[in-house]
LUMGUDREN-152926 format. One record per residue (C-alpha): y, z, x. Coordinates in steps of 0.001 Angstrom, whole numbers. Example, Ala and Ser with C-alpha at 12.3 -4.5 7.8 and 13.67 -1.06 7.14 Angstrom:
# LUMGUDREN-152926
<atom <-4500 7800 12300>>
<atom <-1060 7140 13670>>
# end
This chain:
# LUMGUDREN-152926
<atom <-17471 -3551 26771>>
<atom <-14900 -250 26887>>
<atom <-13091 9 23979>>
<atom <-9278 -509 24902>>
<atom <-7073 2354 24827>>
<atom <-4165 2982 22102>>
<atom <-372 2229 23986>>
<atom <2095 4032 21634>>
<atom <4520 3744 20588>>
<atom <3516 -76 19280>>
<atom <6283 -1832 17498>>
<atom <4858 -3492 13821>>
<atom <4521 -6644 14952>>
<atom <2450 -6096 18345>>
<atom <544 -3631 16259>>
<atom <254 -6479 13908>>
<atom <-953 -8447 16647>>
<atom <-3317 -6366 18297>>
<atom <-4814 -5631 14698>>
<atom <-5731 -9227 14319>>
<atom <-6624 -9526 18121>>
<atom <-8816 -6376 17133>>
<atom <-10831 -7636 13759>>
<atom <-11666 -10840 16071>>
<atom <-13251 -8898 18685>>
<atom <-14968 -6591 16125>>
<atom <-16342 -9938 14478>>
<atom <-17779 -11633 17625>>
<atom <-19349 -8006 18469>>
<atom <-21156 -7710 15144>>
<atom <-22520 -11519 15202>>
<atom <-24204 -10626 18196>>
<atom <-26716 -9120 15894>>
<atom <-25826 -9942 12559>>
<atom <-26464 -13723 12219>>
<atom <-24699 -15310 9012>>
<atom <-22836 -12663 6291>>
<atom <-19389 -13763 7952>>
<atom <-17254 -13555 4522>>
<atom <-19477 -10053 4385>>
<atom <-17832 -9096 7053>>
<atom <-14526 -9769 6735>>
<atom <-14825 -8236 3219>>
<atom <-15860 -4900 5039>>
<atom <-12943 -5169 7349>>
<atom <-10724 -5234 4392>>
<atom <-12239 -2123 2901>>
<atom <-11410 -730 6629>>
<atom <-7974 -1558 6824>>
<atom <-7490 -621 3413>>
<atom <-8796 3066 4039>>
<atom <-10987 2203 1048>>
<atom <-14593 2696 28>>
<atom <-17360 -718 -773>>
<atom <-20273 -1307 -2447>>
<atom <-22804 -4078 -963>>
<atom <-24682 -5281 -3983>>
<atom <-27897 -7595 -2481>>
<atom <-31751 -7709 -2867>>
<atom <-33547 -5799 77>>
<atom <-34051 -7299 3329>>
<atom <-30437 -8945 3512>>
<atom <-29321 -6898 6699>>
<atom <-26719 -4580 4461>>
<atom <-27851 -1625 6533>>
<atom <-27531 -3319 9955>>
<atom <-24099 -4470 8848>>
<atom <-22829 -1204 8020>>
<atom <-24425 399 11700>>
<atom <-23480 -2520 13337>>
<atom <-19833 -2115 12163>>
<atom <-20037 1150 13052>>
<atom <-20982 745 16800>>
<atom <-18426 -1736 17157>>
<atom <-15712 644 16040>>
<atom <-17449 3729 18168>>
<atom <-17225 5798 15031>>
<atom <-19967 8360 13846>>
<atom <-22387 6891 11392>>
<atom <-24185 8366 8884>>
<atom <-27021 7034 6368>>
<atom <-28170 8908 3001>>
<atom <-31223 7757 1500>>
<atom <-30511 8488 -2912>>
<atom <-33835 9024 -4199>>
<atom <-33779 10894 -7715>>
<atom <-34493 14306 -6241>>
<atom <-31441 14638 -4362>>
<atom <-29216 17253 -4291>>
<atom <-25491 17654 -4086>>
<atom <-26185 20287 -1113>>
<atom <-28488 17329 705>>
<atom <-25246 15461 1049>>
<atom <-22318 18006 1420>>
<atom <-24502 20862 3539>>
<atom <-24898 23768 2050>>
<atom <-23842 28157 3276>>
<atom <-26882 29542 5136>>
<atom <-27067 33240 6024>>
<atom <-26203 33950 10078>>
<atom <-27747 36778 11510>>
<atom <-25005 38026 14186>>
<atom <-25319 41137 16494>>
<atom <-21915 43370 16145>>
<atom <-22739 46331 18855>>
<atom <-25943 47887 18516>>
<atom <-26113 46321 14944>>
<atom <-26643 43418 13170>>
<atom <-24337 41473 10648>>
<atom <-25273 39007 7983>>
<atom <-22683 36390 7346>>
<atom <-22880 32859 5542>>
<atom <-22176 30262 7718>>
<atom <-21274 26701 6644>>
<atom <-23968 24199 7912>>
<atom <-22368 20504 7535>>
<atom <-24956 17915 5818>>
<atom <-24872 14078 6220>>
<atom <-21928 13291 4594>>
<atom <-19918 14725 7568>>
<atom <-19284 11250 9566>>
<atom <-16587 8869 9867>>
<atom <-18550 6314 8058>>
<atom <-21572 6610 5782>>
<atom <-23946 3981 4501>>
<atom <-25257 5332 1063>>
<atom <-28460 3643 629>>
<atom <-29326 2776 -2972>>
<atom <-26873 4991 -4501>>
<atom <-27421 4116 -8049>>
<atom <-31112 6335 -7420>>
<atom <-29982 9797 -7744>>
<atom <-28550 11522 -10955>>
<atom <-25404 12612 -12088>>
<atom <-24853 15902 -10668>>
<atom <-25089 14762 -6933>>
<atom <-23264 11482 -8081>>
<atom <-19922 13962 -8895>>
<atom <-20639 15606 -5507>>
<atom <-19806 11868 -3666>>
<atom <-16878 11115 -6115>>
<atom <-14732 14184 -5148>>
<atom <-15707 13297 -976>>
<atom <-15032 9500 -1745>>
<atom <-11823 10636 -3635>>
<atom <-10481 13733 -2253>>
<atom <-12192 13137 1156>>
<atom <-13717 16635 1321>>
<atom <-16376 18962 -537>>
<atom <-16446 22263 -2179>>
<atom <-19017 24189 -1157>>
<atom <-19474 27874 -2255>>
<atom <-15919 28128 -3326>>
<atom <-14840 26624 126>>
<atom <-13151 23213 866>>
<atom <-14310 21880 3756>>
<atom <-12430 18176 5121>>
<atom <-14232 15293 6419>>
<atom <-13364 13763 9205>>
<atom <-10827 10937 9345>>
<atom <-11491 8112 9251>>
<atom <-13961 8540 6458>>
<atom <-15433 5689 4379>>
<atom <-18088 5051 2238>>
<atom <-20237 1796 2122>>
<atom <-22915 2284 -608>>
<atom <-25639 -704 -1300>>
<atom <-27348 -933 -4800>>
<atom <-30280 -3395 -5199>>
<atom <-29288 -5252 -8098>>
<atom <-33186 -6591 -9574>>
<atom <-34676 -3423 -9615>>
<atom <-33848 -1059 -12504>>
<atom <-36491 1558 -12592>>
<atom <-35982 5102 -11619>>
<atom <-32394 4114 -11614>>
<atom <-28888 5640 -13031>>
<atom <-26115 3322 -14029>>
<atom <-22988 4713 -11781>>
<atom <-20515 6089 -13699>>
<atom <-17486 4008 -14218>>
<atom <-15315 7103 -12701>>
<atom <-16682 6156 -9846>>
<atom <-17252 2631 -9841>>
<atom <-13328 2548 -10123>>
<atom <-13282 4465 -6784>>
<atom <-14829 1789 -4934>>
<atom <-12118 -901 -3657>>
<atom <-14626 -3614 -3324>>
<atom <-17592 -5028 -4541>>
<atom <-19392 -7168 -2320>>
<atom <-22359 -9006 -2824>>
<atom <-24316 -10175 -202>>
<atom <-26130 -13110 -423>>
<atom <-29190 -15143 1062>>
<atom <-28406 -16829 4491>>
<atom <-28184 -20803 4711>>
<atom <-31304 -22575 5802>>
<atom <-30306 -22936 9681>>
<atom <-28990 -19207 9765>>
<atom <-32425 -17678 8253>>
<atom <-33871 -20538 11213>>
<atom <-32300 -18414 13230>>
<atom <-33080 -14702 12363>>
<atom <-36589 -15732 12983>>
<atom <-35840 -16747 16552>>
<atom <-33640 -14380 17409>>
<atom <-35220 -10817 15570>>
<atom <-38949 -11168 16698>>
<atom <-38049 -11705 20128>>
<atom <-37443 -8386 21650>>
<atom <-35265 -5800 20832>>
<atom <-31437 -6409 19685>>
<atom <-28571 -6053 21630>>
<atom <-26991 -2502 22057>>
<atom <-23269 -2506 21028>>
<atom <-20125 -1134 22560>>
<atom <-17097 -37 20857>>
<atom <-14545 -2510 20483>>
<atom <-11583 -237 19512>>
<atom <-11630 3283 19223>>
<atom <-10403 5775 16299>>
<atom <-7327 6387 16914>>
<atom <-6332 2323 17026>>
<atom <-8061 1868 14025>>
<atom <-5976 4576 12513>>
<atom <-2642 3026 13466>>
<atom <-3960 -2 11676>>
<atom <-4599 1164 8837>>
<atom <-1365 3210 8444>>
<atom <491 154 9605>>
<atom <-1329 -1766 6569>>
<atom <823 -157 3717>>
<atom <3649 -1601 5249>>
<atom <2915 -4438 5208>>
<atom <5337 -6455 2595>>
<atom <4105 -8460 -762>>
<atom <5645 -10690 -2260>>
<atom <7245 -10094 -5876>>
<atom <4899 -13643 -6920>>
<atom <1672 -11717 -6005>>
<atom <2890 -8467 -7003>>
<atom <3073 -10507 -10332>>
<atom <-286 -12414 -9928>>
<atom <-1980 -9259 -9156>>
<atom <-524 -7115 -12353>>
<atom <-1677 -10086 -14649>>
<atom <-4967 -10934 -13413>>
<atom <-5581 -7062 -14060>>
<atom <-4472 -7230 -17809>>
<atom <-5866 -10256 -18431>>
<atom <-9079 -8305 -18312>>
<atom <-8737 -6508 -21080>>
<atom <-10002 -7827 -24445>>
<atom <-6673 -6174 -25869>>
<atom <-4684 -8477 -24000>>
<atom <-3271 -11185 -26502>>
<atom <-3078 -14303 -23924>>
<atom <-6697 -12798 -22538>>
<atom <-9266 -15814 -22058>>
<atom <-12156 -16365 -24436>>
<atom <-14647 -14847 -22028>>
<atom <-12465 -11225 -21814>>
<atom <-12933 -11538 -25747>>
<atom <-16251 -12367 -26483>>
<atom <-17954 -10473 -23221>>
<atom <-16049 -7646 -22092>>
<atom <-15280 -4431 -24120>>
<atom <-13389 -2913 -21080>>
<atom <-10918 -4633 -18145>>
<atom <-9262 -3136 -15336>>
<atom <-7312 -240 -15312>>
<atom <-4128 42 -13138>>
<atom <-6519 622 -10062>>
<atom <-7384 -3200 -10562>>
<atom <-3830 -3912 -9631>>
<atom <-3686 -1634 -6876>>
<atom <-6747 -2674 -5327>>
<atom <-5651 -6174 -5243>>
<atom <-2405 -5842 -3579>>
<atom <-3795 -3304 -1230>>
<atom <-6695 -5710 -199>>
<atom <-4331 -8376 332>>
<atom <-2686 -6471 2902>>
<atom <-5313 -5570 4563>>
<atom <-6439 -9163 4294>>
<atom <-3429 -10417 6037>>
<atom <-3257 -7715 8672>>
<atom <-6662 -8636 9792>>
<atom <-5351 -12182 10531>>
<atom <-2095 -11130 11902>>
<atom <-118 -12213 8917>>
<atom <3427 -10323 8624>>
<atom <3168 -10260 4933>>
<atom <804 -10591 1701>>
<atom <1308 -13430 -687>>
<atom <-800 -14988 -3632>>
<atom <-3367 -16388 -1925>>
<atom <-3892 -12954 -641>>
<atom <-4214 -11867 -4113>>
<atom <-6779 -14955 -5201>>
<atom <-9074 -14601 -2242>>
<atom <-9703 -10570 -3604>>
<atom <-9884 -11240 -6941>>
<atom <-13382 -11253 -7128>>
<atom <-14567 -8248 -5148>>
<atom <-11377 -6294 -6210>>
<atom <-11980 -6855 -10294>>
<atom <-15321 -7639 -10596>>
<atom <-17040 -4037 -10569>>
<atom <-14218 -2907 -12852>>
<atom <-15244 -5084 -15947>>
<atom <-17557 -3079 -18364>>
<atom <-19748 -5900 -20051>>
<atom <-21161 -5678 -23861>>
<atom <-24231 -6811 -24666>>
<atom <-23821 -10176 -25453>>
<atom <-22872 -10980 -21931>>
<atom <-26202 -10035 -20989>>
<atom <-27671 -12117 -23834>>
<atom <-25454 -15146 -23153>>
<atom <-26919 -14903 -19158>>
<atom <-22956 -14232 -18437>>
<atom <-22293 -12772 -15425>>
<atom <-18736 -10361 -14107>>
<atom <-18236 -13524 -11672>>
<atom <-17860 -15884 -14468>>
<atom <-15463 -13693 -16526>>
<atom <-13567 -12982 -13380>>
<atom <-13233 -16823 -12496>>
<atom <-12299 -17695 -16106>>
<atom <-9593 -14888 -15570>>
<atom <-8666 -16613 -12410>>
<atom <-8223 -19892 -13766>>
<atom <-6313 -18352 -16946>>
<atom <-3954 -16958 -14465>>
<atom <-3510 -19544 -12283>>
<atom <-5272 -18025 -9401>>
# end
């Protein structure tokens, strides 16, 4: 399939079309090798849209890795996968200055010569990332906030678009760091993936042991998905989700007076203001991706979840009490009305 070529300029409401016309296409492509994971998906095309960053949070052998390539094909973007193991390095990642031997005349010159690591790909599947420590963890929150990395005393940009999706297994805890909340906050969604249905896992037997899987084409190419996601902030809200998304957001803090019992007793930090943003944002990029000409509150309720849930810092009677960020965020939900 040859990925269709950008007409421009595109008024907002063919682009609006052709966006939703788009995310279809891009669906149908991945299901040709991804069987089941469909709200999966459309969570990731959200985090597209959105310009943002996700983390997939799912036990191995769930197909978070073949979702992420598979995306990636579809779109005909560069793809990139980073293994975190505890010895990695922030230079592993971002690349690091090697000396360059260069002949000036009948001489030779040394010069340092940036050599661009992993990181340097429209999208990048970071693979375990709660495995490596600290130091290269604040190497991936300036590229996943700033979109570029300092090397040497250098800044060097990443290319646009640039997005990361990180997994995190979420049973095993050894040899493990807890991610900082810094950059927990950075991530627009959490999405956990969960075990297929009974007559989809049927069906990943079939279809996965009989030969190899189909080869993708792009679906849409950069520059579309660009004008998409610029077009995506545009997108109006209305002042009752705008409302929605503000409260659901403060009514995860225990400070909160009207706060449900479950903020109280569990939580001993909510949602910051990037709660809020994330959820109107996400509910734009919800509606674009189904051709909607503006976000409203069921926008808001359907990203509640993923948009909130990774921003809730539990105490340690949640963990005692078996409670769980889904169950605070649903008691939030129903507190607001949601």
């Amino acid at each position: 399939m040859t990925a269709p070529v950008l007409e421009t300029p595109l008024r907002p409401a063919e682009l609006l079309d052709r966006c939703a016309a788009a995310c279809a296409r891009l669906k149908a492509q991945v299901a040709e090798v991804v069987i089941g994971q469909d709200e999966v998906v459309d969570a990731m095309l959200v985090t597209l849209l959105a310009r943002g960053h996700a983390l997939l949070v799912g036990v191995p052998g769930l197909a978070k890795t073949l979702i992420v390539g598979s995306v990636a094909d579809s779109l005909g973007l560069t793809f990139g996968r980073v293994q975190f193991t505890p010895d990695l390095l922030p230079a592993d990642i971002t690349g690091t200055d090697v000396l360059n031997e260069v002949e000036v005349g009948a001489g030779i010159r040394r010069e340092l010569r940036f050599l661009p690591g992993p990181i340097f790909h429209n999208l990048i599947l970071a693979d375990e990332i709660n495995r490596t420590p600290p130091k290269t963890q604040a190497a991936m929150l300036q590229a996943m906030q700033e979109r570029c990395v300092t090397v040497g005393g250098n800044t060097h940009p990443l290319p646009d678009p640039f997005q990361v999706f990180a997994t995190q297994n979420p049973i095993e805890q050894e040899g493990t760091y807890p991610l900082p909340e810094a950059q927990l906050d950075r991530f627009l969604l959490d999405i956990h993936v969960d075990y297929p249905s009974e007559d989809e896992e049927r069906e990943i037997a079939r279809r996965t042991t009989s030969g190899r899987l189909k080869k993708l084409e792009p679906v849409l190419v950069a520059a579309e998905l660009r004008s998409f996601t610029e077009l995506v902030p545009r997108i109006p809200v209305t002042e009752e989700a705008i409302e929605l998304s503000v409260r659901l957001s403060r009514l995860s803090r225990p400070s909160t007076p009207e706060a449900p019992d479950e903020v109280r007793r569990y939580v001993r930090f909510g949602a910051g203001p990037r709660g809020s943003q994330a959820l109107v944002l996400s509910a734009k990029a919800r509606a674009a991706a189904r051709g909607e000409a503006a976000a409203d509150v069921e926008d808001i309720a359907a990203m509640a979840l993923p948009a909130l849930r990774h921003r809730l810092v539990l105490g340690y009677r949640a963990e005692a009490d078996g409670v769980k960020d889904r169950d605070v965020v649903n008691a939030i939900r129903r507190k607001a009305g949601a």
